[in-house]
N, C-alpha and C positions, 0 to 999 in steps of 0.2 A: 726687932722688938716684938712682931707679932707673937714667933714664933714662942720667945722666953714667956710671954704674957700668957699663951693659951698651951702650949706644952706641959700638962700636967703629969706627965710620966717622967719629964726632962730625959728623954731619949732623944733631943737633939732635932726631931724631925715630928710634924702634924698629923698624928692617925686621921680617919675618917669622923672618930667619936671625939676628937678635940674641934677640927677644924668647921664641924658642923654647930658647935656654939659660936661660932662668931657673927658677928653683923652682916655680913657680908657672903655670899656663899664662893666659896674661892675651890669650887671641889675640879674649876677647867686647870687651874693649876697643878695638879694630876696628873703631869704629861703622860706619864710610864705609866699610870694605872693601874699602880701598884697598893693603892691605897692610905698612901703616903704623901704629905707634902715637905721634899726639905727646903732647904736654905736659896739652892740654887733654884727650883723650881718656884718659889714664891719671889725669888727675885727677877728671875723670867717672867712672872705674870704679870711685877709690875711695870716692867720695862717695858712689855705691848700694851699698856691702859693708855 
């Protein structure tokens, strides 16, 4: 849900320029540091909160 709600490009995955409006700063979800958050790595971050 986060992802459909701030995905403004709807490319499926969080650049650094989407995922930095959000509430929260989710940028350790990042793993690969690649400057990207997708599906599986936001679902990783919240399985370790």
């Amino acid at each position: 849900a986060l992802i459909k709600k701030y995905d403004t490009n709807r490319d499926g995955v969080l650049d650094k320029s989407e995922w930095t409006k959000m509430k929260f700063d989710y940028s350790h979800a990042d793993v690969n540091q690649d400057g990207k958050i997708t599906p599986a790595e936001l679902a990783d971050a919240f399985a370790k909160r």
